[in-house]
C-alpha positions as CSV (number, residue, x, y, z in Angstrom):
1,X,188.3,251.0,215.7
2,X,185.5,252.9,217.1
3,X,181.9,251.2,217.8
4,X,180.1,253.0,214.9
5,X,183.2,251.4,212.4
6,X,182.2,247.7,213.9
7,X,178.7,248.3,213.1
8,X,179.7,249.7,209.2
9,X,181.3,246.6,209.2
10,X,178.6,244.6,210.2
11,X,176.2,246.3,207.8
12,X,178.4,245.3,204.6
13,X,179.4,242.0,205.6
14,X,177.7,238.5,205.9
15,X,177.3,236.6,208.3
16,X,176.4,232.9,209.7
17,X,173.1,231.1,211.2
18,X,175.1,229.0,214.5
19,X,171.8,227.1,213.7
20,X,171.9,226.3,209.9
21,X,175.5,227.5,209.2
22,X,174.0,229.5,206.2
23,X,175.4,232.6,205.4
24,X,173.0,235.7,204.9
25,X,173.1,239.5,205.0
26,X,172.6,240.9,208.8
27,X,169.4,242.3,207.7
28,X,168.1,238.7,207.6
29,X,169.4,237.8,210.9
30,X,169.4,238.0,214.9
31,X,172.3,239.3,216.5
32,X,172.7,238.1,220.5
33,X,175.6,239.0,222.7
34,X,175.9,237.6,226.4
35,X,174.9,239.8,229.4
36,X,176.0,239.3,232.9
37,X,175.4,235.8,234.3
38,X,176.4,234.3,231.1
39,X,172.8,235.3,230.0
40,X,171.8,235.3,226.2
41,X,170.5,238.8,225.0
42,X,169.0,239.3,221.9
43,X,170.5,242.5,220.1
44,X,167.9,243.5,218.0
45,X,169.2,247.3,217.1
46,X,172.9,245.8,216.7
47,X,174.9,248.1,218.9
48,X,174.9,246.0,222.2
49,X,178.9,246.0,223.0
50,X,180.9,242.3,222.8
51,X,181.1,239.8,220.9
52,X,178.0,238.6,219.2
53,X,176.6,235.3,217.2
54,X,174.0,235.7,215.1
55,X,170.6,233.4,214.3
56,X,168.5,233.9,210.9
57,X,165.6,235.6,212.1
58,X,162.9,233.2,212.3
59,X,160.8,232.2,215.3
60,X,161.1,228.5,214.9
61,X,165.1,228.6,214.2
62,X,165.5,230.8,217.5
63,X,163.7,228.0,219.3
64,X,166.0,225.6,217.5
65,X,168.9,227.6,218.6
66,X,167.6,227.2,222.4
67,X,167.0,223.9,222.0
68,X,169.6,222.7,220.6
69,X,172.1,224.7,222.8
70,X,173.6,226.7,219.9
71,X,174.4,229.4,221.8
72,X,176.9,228.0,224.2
73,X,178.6,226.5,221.1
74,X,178.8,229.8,219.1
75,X,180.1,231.6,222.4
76,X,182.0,229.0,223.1
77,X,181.4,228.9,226.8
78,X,177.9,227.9,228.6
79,X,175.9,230.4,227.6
80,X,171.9,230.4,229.6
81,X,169.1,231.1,226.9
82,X,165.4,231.4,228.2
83,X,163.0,229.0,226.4
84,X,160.9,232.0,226.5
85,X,163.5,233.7,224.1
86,X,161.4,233.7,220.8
87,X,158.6,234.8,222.2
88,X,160.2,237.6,223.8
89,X,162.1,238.6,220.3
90,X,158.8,238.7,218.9
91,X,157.7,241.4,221.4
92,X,161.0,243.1,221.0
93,X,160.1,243.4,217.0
94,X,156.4,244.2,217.5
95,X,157.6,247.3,220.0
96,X,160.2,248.4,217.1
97,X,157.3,248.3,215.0
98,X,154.8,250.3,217.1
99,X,157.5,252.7,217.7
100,X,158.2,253.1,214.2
101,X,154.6,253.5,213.4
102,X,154.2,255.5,216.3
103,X,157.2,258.1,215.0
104,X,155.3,258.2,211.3
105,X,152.6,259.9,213.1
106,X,154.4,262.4,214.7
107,X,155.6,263.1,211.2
108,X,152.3,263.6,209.8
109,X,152.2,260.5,207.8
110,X,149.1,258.4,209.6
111,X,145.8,258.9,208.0
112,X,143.1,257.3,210.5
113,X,139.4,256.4,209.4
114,X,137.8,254.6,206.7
115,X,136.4,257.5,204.6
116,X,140.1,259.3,204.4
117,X,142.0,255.9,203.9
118,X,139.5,255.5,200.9
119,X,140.2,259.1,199.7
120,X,143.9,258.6,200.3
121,X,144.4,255.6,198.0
122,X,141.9,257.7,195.5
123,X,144.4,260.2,195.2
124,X,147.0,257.9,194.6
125,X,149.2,259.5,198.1
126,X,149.6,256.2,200.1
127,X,152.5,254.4,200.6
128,X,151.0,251.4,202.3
129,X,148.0,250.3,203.6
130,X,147.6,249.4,207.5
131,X,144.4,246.7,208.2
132,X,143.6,245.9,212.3
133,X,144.2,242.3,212.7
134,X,141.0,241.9,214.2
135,X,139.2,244.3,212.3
136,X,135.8,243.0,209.6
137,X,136.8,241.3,206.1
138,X,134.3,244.0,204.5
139,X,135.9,246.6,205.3
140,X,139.6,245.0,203.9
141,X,137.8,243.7,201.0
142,X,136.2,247.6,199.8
143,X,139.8,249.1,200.6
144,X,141.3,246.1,198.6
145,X,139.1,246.5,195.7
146,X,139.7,250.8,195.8
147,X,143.1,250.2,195.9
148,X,143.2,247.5,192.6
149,X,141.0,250.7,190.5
150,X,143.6,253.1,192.1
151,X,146.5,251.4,191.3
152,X,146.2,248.2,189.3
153,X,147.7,244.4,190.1
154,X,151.0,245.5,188.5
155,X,152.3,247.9,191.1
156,X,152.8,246.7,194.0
157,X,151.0,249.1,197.6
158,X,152.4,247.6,201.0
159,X,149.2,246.4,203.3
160,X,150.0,245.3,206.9
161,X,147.9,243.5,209.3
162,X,150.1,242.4,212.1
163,X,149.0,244.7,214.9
164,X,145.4,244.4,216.9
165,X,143.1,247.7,217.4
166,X,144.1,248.1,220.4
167,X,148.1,248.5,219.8
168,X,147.5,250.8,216.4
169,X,145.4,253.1,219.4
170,X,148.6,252.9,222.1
171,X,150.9,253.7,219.0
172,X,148.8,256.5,217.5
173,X,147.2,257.9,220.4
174,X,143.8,257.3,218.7
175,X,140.7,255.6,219.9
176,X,139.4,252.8,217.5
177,X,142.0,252.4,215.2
178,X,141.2,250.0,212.5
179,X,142.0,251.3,208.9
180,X,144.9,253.2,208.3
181,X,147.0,254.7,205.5
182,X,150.7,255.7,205.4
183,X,151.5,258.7,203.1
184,X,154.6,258.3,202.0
185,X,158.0,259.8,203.7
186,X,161.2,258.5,205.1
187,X,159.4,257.3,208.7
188,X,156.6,255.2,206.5
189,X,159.4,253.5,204.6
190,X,161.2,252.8,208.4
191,X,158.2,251.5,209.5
192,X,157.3,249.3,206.9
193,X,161.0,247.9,206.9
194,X,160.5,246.7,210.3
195,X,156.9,245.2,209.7
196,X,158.5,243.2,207.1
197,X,161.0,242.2,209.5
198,X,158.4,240.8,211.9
199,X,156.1,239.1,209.2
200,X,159.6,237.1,208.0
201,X,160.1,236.7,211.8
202,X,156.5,235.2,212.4
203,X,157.1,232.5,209.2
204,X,153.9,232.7,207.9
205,X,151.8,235.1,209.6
206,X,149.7,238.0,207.9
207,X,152.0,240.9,207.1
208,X,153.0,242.9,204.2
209,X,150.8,242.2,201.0
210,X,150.2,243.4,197.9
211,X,147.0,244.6,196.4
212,X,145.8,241.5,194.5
213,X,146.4,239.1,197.5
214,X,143.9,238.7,200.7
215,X,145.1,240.4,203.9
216,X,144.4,237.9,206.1
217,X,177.3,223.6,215.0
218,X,180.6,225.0,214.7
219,X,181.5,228.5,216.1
220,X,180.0,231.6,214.5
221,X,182.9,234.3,213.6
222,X,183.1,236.6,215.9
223,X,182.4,240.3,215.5
């Protein structure tokens, strides 16, 4: 079987948390294979080569995995994981992001500054809404309430607030990035994918809202 049938097989298959033997769709999940040195890599794409054990993609159960020693179990053979390794998946899924965010723009997607966010989500064009997380409550709060007379509580516009200033300016190649709008296209709906991804990852942190709310041990099968 060639590499891309594993991975359709993957895609339409479940599979189980070595930490909380639940069963969930891949999307939900982690998948790690070991590197050389017996060395636990996280596979966040899916398409690392070997076999691979799979952790549902929160922060705290990754720690649990590492703690616990889940890893060696699921391999079956001592397996090394860094006690760094959630924090380091973390940055692995805020660079997917930033890339994803980054590709948008070079598909003419990004609308930067507050005056043409607020005439974006006028004209009813956006397909999410992108806050700085360290960016004023005034200027989320007139955005939020232009977005409520645009488009009502009852439909539902993305609004993300995972990333600081500074990494919306290294992903867009703009200076003082702090409101932003995505128009909608294939690369917005990529990039809001994976920001959902990291808010589920984070457990709690700010992430994808809707307009009404405030932004703010046994083996796992093998592949």
């Amino acid at each position: 079987m060639t590499r891309s049938g594993v991975a359709g097989a993957e895609e339409a298959s479940e599979r189980t948390c070595i930490v909380t033997r639940t069963k969930g769709e891949p999307e939900g999940m982690i998948r790690f294979v070991l590197g050389p040195g017996a060395i636990v890599v996280p596979d966040i794409a899916r398409k690392l080569p070997g076999r691979g054990v799979w952790v549902t993609a929160r922060m705290e159960r990754i720690a649990e995995a590492v703690r616990r020693q889940a890893f060696s179990r699921g391999f079956k053979t001592k397996a090394a994981a860094s006690e760094s390794l959630p924090a380091d998946i973390e940055a692995l899924l805020t660079k997917d992001c930033l890339q994803a965010l980054s590709m948008a723009n070079k598909a003419g997607l990004v609308i930067t500054g507050f005056a043409k966010v607020e005439q974006a989500i006028a004209a009813r064009t956006i397909a999410g809404l992108i806050h700085a997380a360290d960016c004023g409550a005034d200027g989320m709060r007139k955005l939020g309430q232009v977005l409520r007379r645009s488009y009502g509580f009852e439909q539902t516009v993305p609004r993300v607030n995972l990333f600081s200033s500074g990494q919306l300016d290294l992903a867009l190649g703009r200076a003082n990035v702090i409101h932003a709008a995505l128009l909608e296209g294939a690369a917005s709906e990529g990039f809001l994918k994976r920001c959902q991804k990291l808010a589920f990852y984070l457990s709690g942190s700010p992430g994808v809202e809707s307009p009404g709310e405030a932004c703010g041990p046994e083996p796992d099968e093998p592949d």
